[in-house]
C-alpha positions, 0 to 999 in steps of 0.5 A: 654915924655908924650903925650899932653892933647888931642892928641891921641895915635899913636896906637888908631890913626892906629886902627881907620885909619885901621877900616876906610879902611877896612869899604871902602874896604868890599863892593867891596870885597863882591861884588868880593867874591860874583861874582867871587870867589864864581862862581869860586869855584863852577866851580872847585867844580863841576869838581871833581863830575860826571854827573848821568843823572839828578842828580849830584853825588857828590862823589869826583872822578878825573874821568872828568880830566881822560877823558879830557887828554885821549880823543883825541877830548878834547885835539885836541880842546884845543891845537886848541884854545891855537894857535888860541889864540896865533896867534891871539895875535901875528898878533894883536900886530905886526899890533897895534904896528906901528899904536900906534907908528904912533899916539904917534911920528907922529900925532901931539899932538892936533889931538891925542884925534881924533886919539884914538876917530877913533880908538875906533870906532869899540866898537861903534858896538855890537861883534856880529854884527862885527862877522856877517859882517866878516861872510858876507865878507868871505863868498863864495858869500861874498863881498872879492870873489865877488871883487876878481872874479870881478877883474880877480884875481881868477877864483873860489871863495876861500874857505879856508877863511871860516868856518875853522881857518883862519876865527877864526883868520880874526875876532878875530885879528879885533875884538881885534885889538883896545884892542892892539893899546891903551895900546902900545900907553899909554907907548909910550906916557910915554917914555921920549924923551930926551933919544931918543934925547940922543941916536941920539947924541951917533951916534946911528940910527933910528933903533938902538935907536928903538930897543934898547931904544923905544922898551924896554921901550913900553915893558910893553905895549906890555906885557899887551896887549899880556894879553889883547888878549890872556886871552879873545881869549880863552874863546870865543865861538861867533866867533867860532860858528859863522865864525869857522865851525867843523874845526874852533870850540874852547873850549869854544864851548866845554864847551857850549855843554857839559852844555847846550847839553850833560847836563854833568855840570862836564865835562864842569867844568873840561874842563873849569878849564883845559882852565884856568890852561892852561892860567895861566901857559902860561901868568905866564911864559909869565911874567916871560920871560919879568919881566925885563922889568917890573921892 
């Protein structure tokens, strides 16, 4: 059959449609080339040269990577941040967890918007100032030693929550806790009600139909703030330097001092390729352990 007077071909039709999309798309894919890919690429790029005082030898060599598995310190660091970070996640989601829950069961429906709105709050305040406060209350002098002295409760101030681990811990869990609540809150809200109505008529109880119908189903929210925590708590390098002390610094601060102090940019590229291959294959695992509830 021939094609009516005036009506373009199917093909022309896809060649301009595809020239079109492609006009809308190569802004933003310069914009992502430029700032991220590009960077990116010259991170790995500087992590196979070497450092020759002020100068960088370019001579590809795996020499950074030799150093940074077979140096005790660098290791020590990373397995430091890697549980760090784990732990971090852990403690935010299984505290976000019931406060989403709350909100998207319990709060009735005209008064979520001021829920989310309370609990966004925290974002009001710089990162910084936040890591400050934290540093105030956990002090020696703080406000939690000065209220537990005051109290009768301890006879000494408590010196092991500051300045180490736990305080890394303490103020990331906060600082992070928001990024938790709203995407668990997001898939409770997209679970059908119907099906826990359902699971009550099958005889099935409160606990029952939460672990085997609620449950699944905000999986995908937990996954993705399990990666919303994680990624980030690895790379910080404030909180550490700020409330960590010796025993609490991550390798982000590693990494920090080997560009600014050391003035060794390779080294710092390797240890920073080394904390993003690390990540990746956690997360990738990660996702593959929950991909049935991906689906």
């Amino acid at each position: 059959m021939r094609p009516n007077r005036g009506q373009k071909p199917i093909a022309n039709t896809f060649d301009t449609d595809a020239k079109r999309g492609l006009a809308l798309v190569s802004p933003t894919a310069i914009y992502v080339l430029m700032l991220l890919a590009v960077p990116l690429a010259t991170i790995v790029a500087f992590s196979f040269w070497t450092q020759d005082f002020l100068e960088i030898d370019r001579t590809l060599t795996l020499a950074n990577y030799i150093e940074a598995f077979s140096d005790p310190i660098y290791r020590t660091i990373l397995l430091r941040s890697l549980w760090v970070s784990g732990i971090v996640t852990v403690i935010t989601v299984v505290l976000a967890f019931p406060i989403a829950y709350f909100v998207s069961f319990h709060v009735p429906a005209e008064r979520k918007a001021l829920w989310i709105f309370l609990i966004t709050i925290p974002f009001w305040t710089s990162y910084l100032l936040r890591a400050f406060l934290w540093k105030v209350i956990l002090g020696f002098n703080g406000v939690l030693n000065s209220g537990l002295l005051g109290l009768g409760i301890i006879d000494e101030p408590l010196t092991f929550i500051l300045y180490n681990t736990n305080a890394v811990v303490i103020t990331l869990a906060h600082a992070f806790a928001p990024f938790t609540i709203l995407p668990i809150y997001v898939a409770l809200e997209k679970i059908d009600r119907s099906l826990l109505e359902a699971s009550k008529d099958l005889g099935e109880g409160t606990i029952r139909t939460f672990t085997r119908v609620t449950l699944p189903l905000a999986m995908p929210g937990v996954v993705a703030a399990t990666l919303i925590v994680f990624i980030p708590t690895i790379g910080d390098y404030v909180t550490p330097r700020l409330v960590g002390g010796p025993d609490g610094l991550m390798i982000a601060n590693m990494i920090q001092t080997q560009f600014l102090k050391l003035n060794n940019a390779p080294m710092g590229a390797a240890l920073s390729v080394l904390a993003m291959a690390s990540v990746t294959l956690i997360s990738l695992v990660f996702l593959f352990a929950n991909r049935r509830y991906l689906k």
